[in-house]
Rosetta silent file (secondary structure, phi, psi, omega in degrees, C-alpha in Angstrom):
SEQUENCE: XXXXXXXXXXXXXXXXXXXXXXXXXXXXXXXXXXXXXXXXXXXXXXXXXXXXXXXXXXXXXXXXXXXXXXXXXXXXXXXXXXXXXXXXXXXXXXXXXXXXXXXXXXXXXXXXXXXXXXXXXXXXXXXXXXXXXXXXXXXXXXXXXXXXXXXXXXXXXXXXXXXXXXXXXXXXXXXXXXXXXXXXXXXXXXXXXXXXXXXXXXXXXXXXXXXXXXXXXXXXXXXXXXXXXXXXXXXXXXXXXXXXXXXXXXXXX
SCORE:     score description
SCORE:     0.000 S_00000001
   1 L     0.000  120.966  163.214   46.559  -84.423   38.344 S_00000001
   2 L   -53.552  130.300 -168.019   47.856  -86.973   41.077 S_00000001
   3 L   -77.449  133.064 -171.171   51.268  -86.936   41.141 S_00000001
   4 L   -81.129  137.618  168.456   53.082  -90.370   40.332 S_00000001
   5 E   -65.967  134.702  175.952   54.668  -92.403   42.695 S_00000001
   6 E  -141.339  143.556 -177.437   57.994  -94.292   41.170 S_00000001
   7 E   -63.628  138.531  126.137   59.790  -97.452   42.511 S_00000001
   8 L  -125.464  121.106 -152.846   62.776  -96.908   43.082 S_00000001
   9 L   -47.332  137.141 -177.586   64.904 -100.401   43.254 S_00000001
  10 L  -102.236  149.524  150.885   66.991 -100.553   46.430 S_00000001
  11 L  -119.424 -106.193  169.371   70.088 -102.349   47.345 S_00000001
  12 L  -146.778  145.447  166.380   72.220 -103.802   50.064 S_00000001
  13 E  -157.652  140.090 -173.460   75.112 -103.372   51.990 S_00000001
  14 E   -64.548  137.858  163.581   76.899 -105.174   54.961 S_00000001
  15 L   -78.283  137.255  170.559   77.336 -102.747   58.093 S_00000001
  16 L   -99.545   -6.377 -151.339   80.869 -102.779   59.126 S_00000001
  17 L  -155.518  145.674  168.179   81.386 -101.432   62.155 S_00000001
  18 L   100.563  174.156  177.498   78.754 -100.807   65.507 S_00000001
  19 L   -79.105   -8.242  163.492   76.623 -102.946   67.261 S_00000001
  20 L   -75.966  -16.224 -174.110   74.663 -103.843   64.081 S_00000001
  21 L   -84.055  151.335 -165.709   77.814 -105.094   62.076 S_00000001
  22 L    79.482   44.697  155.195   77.462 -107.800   59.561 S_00000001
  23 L   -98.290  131.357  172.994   74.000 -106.977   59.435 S_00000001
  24 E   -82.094  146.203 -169.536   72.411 -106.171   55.936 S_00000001
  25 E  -121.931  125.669  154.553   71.373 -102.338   55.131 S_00000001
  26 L   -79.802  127.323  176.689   68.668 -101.590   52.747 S_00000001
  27 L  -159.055  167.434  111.213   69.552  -98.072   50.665 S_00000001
  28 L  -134.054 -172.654 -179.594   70.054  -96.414   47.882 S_00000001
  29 L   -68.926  139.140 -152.269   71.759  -93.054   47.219 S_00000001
  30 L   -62.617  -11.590  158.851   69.856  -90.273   48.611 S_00000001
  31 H   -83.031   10.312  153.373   70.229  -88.626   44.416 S_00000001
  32 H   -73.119  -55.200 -169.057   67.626  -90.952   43.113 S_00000001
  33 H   -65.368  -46.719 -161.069   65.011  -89.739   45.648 S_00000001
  34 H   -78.078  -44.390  136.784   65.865  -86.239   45.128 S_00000001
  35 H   -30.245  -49.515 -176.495   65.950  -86.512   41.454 S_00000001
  36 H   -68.659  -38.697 -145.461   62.206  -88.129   41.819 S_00000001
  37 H  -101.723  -30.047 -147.581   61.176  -85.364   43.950 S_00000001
  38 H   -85.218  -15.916 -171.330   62.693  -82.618   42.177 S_00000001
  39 H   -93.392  -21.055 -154.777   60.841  -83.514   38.295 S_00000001
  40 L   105.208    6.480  169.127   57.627  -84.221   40.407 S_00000001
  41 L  -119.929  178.688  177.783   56.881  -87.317   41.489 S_00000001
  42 E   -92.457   86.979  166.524   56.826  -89.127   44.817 S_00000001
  43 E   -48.450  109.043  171.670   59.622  -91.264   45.323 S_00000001
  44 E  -125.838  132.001 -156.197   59.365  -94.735   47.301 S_00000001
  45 L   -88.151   97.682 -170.835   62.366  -96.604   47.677 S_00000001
  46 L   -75.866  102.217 -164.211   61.505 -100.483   46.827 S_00000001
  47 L  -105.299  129.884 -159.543   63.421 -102.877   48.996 S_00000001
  48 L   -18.724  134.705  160.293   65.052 -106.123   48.078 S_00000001
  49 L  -149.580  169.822  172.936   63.568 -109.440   49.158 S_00000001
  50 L  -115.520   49.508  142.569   63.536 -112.804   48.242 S_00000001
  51 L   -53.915  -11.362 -159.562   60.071 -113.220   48.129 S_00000001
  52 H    71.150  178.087 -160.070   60.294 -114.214   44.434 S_00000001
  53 H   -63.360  -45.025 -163.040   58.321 -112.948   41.590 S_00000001
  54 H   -54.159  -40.973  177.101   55.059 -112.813   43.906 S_00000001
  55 H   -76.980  -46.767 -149.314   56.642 -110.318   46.360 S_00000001
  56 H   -77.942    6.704 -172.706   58.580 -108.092   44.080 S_00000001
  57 H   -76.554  -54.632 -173.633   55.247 -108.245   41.710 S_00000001
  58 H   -61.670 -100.169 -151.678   53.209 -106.918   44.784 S_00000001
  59 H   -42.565  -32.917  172.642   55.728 -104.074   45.723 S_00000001
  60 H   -40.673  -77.303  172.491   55.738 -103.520   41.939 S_00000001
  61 L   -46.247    5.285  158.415   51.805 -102.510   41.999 S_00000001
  62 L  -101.294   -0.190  157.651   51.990  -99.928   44.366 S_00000001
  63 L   -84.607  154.503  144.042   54.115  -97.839   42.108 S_00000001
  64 L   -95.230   -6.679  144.896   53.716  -96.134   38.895 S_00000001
  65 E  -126.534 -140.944 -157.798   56.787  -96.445   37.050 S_00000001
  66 E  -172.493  145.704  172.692   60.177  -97.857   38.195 S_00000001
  67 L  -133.453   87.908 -143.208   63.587  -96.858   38.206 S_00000001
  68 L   -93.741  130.673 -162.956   65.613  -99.462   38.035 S_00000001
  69 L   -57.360 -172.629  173.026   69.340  -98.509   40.383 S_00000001
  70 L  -106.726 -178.966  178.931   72.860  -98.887   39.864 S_00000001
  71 L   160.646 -132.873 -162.259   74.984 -101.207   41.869 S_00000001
  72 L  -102.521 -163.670 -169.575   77.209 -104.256   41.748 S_00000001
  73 L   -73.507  142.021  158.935   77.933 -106.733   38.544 S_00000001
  74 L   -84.099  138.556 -161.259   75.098 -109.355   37.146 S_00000001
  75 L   -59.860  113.489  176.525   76.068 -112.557   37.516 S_00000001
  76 H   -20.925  -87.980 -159.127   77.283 -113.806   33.782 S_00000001
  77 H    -9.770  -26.178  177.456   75.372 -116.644   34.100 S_00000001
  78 H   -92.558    7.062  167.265   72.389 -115.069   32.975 S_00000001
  79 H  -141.472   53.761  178.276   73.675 -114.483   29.632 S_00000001
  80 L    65.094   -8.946  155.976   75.673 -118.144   29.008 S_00000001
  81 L   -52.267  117.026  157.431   78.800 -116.797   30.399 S_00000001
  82 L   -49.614  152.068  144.821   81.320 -118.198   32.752 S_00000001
  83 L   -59.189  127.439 -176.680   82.951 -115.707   35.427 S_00000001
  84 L  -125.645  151.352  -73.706   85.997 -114.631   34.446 S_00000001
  85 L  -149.279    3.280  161.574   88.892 -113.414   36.745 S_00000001
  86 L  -126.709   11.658 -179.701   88.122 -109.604   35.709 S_00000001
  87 L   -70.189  -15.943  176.643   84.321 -109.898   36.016 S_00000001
  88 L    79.884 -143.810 -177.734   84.735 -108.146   39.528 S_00000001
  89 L   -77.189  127.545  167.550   82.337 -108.483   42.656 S_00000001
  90 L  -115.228  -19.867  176.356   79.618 -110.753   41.613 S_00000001
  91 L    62.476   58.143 -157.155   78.338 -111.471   45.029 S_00000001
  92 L   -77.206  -20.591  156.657   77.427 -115.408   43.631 S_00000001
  93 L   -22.513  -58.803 -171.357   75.818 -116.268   47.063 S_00000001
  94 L  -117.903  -48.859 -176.279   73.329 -113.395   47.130 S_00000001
  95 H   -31.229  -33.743  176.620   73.639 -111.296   43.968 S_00000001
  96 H   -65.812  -72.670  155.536   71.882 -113.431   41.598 S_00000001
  97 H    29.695  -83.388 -177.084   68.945 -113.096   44.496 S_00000001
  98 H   -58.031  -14.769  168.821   69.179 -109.688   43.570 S_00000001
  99 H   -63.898  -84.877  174.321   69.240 -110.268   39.648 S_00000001
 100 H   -35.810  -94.888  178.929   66.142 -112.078   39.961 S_00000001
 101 H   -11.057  -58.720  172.203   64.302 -109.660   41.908 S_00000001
 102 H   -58.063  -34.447 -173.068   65.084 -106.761   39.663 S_00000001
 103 H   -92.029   -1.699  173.786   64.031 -108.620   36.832 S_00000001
 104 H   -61.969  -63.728  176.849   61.004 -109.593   38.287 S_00000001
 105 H   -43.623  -63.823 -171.676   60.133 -105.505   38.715 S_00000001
 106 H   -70.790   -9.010 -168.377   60.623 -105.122   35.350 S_00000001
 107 H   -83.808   -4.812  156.484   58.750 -107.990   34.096 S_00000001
 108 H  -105.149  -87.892 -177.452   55.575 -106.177   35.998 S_00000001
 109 H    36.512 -109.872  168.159   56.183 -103.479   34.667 S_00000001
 110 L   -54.834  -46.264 -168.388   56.304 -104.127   31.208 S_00000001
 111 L   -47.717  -47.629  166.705   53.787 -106.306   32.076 S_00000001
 112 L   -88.998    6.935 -170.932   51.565 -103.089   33.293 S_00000001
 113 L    83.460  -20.955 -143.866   52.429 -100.359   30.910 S_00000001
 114 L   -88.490  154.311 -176.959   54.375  -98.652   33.376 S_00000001
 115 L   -64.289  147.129 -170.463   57.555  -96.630   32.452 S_00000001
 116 E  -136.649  155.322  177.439   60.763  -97.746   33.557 S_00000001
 117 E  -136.017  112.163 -179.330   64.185  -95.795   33.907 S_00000001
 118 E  -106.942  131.832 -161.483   67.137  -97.967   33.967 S_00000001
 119 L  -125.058  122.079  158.199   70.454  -96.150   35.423 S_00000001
 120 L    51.555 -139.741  177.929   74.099  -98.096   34.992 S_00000001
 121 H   -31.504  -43.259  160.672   73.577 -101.521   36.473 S_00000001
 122 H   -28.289  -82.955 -167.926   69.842 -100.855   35.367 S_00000001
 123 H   -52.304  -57.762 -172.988   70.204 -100.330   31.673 S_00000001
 124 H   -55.371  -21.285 -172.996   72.694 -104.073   32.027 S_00000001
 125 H   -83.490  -60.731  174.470   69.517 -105.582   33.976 S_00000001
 126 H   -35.492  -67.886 -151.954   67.164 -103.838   31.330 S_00000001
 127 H   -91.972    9.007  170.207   69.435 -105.328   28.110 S_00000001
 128 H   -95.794  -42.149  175.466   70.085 -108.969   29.768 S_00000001
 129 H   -19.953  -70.481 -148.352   66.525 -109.178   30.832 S_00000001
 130 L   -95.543   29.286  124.457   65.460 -108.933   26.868 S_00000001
 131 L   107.738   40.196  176.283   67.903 -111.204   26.075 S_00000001
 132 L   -77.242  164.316 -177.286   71.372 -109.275   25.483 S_00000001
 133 L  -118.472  179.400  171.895   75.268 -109.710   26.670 S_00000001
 134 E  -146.250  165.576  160.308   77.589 -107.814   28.438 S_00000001
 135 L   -87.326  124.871  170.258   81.850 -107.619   28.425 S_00000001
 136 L   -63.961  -58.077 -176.584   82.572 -108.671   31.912 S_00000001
 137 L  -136.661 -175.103 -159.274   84.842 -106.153   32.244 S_00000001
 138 L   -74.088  -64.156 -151.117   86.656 -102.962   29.695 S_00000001
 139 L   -55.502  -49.641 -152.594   90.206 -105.004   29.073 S_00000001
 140 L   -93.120   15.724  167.636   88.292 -107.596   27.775 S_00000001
 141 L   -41.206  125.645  157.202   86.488 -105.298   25.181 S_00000001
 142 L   -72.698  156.230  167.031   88.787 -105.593   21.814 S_00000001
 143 L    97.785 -166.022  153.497   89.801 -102.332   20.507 S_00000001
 144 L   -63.038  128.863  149.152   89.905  -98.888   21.917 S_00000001
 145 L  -107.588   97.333 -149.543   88.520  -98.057   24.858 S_00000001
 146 L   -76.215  174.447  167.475   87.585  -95.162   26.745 S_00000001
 147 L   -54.777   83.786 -158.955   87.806  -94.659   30.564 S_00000001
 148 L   -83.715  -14.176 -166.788   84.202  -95.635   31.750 S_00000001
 149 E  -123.729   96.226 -160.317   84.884  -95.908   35.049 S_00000001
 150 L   -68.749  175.099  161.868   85.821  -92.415   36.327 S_00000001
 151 L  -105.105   15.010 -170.357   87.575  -91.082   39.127 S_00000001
 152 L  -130.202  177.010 -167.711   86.345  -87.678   40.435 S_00000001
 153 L   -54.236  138.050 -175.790   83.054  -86.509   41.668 S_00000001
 154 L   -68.038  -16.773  164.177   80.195  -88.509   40.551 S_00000001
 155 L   -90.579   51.915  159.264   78.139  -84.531   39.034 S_00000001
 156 L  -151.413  121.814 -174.468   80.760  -84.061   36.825 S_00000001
 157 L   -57.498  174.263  175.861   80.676  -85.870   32.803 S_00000001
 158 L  -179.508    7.347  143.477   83.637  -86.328   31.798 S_00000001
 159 E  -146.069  134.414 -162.784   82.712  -88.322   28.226 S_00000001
 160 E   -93.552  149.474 -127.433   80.214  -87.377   25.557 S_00000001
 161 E  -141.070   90.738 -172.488   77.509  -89.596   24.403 S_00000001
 162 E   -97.236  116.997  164.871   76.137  -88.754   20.756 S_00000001
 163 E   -52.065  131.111  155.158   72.421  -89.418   21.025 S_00000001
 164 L   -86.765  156.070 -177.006   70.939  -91.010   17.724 S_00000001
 165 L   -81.599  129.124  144.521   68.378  -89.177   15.796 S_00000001
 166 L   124.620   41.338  172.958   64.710  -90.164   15.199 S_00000001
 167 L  -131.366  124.245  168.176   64.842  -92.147   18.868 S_00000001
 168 H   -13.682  -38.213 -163.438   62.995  -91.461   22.525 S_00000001
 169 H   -82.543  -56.981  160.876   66.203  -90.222   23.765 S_00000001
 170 H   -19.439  -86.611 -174.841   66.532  -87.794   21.207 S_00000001
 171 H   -35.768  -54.951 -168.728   63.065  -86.277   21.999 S_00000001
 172 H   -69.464   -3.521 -177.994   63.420  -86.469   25.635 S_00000001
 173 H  -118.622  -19.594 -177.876   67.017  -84.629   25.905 S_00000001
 174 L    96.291  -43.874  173.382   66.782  -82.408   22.931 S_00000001
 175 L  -127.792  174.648 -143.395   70.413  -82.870   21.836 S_00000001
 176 L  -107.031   -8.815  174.829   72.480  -84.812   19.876 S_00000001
 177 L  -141.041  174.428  179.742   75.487  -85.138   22.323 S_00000001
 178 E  -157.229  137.859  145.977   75.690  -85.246   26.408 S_00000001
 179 E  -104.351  110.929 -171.819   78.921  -84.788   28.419 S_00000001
 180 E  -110.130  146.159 -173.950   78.207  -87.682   30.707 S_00000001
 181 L   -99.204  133.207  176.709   79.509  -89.098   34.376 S_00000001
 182 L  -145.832  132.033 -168.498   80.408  -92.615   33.992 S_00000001
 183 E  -122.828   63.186  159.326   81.204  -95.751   36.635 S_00000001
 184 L  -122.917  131.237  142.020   81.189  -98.901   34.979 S_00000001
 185 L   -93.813   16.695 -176.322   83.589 -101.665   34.285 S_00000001
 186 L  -142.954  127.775 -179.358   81.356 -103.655   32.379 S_00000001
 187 L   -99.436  170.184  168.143   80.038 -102.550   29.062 S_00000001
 188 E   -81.623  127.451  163.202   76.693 -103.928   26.956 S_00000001
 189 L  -100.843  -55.871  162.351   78.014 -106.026   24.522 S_00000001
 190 L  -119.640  143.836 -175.653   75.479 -107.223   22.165 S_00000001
 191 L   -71.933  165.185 -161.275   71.981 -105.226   22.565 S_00000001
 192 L   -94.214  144.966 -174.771   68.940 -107.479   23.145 S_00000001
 193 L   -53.985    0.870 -165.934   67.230 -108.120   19.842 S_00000001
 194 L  -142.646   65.798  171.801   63.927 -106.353   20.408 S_00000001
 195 L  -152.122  126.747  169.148   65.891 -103.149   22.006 S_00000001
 196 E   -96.613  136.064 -167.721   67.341 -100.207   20.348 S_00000001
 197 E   -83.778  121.062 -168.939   70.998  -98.388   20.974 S_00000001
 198 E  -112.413   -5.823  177.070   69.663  -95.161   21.407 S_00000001
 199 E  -156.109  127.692 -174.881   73.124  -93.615   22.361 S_00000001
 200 E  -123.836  172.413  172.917   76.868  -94.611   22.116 S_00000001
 201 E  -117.141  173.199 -169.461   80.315  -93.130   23.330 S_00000001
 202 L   -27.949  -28.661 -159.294   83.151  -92.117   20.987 S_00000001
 203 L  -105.695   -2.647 -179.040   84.843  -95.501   21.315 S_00000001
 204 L   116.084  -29.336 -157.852   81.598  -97.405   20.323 S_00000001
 205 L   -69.836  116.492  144.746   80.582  -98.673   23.660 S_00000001
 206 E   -30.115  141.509 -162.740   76.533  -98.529   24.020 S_00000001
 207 E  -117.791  -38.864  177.550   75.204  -95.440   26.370 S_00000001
 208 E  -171.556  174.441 -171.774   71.606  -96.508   26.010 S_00000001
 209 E  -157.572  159.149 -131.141   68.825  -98.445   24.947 S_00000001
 210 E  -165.674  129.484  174.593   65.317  -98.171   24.454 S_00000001
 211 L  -100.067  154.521 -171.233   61.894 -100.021   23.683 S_00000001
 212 L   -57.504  -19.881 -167.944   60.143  -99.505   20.740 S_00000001
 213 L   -90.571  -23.243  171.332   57.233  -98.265   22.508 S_00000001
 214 L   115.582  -31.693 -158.647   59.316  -95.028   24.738 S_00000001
 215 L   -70.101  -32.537  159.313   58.263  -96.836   27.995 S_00000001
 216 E   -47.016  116.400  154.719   61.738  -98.629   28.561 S_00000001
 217 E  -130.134  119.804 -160.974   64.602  -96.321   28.730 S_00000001
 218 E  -113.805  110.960 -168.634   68.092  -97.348   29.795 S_00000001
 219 E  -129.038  148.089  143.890   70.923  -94.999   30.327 S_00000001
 220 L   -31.248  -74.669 -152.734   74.664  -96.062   31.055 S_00000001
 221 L   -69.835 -160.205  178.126   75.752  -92.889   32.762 S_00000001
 222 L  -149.015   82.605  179.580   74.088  -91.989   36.575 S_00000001
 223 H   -76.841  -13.405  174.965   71.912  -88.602   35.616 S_00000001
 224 H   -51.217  -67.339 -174.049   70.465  -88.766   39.345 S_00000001
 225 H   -42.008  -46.153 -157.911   74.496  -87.552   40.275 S_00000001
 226 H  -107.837    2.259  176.056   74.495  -84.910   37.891 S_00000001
 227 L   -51.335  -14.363 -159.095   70.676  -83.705   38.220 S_00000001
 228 L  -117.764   19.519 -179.482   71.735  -80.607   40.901 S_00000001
 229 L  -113.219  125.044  168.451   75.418  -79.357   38.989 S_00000001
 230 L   -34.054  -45.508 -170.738   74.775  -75.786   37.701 S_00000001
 231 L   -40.134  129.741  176.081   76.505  -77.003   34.493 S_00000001
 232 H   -34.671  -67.778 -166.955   73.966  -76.712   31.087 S_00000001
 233 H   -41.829  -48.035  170.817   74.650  -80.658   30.435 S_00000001
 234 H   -40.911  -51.426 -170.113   73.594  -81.103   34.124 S_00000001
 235 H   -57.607  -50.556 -170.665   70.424  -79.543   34.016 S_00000001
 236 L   -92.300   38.721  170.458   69.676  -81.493   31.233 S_00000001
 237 L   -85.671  -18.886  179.878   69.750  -85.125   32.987 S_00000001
 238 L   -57.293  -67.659  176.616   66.358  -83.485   34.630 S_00000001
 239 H   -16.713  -76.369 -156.983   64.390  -84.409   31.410 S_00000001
 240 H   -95.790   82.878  153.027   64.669  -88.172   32.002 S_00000001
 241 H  -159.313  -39.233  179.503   63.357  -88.218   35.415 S_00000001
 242 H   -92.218   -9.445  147.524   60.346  -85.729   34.288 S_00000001
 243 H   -52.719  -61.036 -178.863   59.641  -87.833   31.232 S_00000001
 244 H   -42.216  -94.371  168.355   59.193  -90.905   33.665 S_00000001
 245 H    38.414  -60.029 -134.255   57.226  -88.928   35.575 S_00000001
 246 H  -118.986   -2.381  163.165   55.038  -87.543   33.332 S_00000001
 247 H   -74.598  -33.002  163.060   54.785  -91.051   31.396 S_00000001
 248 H   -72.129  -86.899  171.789   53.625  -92.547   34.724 S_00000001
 249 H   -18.169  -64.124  166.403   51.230  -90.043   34.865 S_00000001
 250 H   -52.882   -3.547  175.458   49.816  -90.642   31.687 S_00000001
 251 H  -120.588    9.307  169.109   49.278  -93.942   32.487 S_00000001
 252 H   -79.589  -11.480 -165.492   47.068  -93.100   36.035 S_00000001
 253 L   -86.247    0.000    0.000   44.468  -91.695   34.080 S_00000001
């Protein structure tokens, strides 16, 4: 069997320092590719442009699924929302750029069968995309909240996740809870109507989401960080990188 190649979405970052600074850097963190490599695919790192749907459509087709990254906030705007003074870095110059673009990849994609794995900023691209909201930031979330956006090493969970039953996530992790690593200040607020909450944490906050068909999958959390820690829970963030995988696969033949 050829082994599948998967996008993975790249982002940006100003150099700060050197004879290159204030020059933009194409990256992402070196545990997506390693995650990709380590389940069995080929990892190619897809990198922003503002080409418009036509470019990121082409760099779409030379993968077989997509993994869509983590990163900075999406600009309210794309779900009727004003900025509001705790919405954080929105970047409104270039991020929206970047907004587009990602939603382009998935919208080839879907468009193509191919499987997509949305991580953090992902999953929020994934559930605005399909027409969903988000809480700019935790305070303005009513109610209890837990700490989503942790402070210690990015391999180590530090809130559990109850997985619902009879859902893709379910199959693909096996259990009914996760102790999960989590960096967000902006939660999913209402899920997009033709998406399913396939996981929540303790306080209520969506974890993940899901298309009816398996090929979407949307996680909160960052399991690329916690794919290499010895820990049981770790180990099992491996699953949803060799489901894509093996979902991509299934759709070269």
């Amino acid at each position: 069997m050829v082994k599948a190649v998967i996008g993975i979405s790249a982002s940006e970052v100003t150099i700060q320092s050197g004879p290159f600074m204030g020059e933009p850097r194409t990256y992402v963190n070196a545990a997506y590719v390693d995650s990709v490599l380590k389940n069995g695919g080929i990892p190619l790192v897809i990198p922003f442009t503002a080409g418009g749907e036509e470019m990121a459509f082409k760099q779409l087709d030379l993968v077989d699924g997509l993994i869509l990254s983590g990163g900075h906030d999406l600009n309210p705007h794309l779900y009727g929302e004003e900025i509001d003074q705790k919405s954080g870095e929105t970047w409104p110059d270039t991020w929206p750029d970047r907004d587009a673009f990602d939603m382009a990849l998935l919208k080839r994609a879907e468009e193509t069968g191919k499987p997509v794995l949305g991580i953090c900023r992902g999953a929020q691209i994934i559930n605005v995309a399909h027409g969903g909201s988000m809480w700019q930031d935790l305070s303005l979330r009513p109610g209890n909240t837990l700490k989503h956006m942790q402070a210690i090493r990015p391999d180590v969970g530090t809130h559990v996740v109850k997985i619902k039953s009879g859902t893709t996530l379910k199959k693909i992790m096996g259990e009914s809870s996760l102790m999960t690593n989590s960096f967000h200040h902006q939660l999913i607020k209402e899920v997009a109507p033709d998406l399913t909450e396939s996981a929540s944490a303790s306080d209520g906050v969506t974890e993940a989401l899901e298309s009816t068909d398996g090929k979407v999958i949307a996680v909160q959390w960052h399991p690329e960080e916690m794919h290499a820690n010895p820990a049981p829970e770790a180990a099992i963030m491996n699953r949803l990188f060799k489901y894509l995988i093996d979902k991509a696969e299934e759709e070269k033949q």
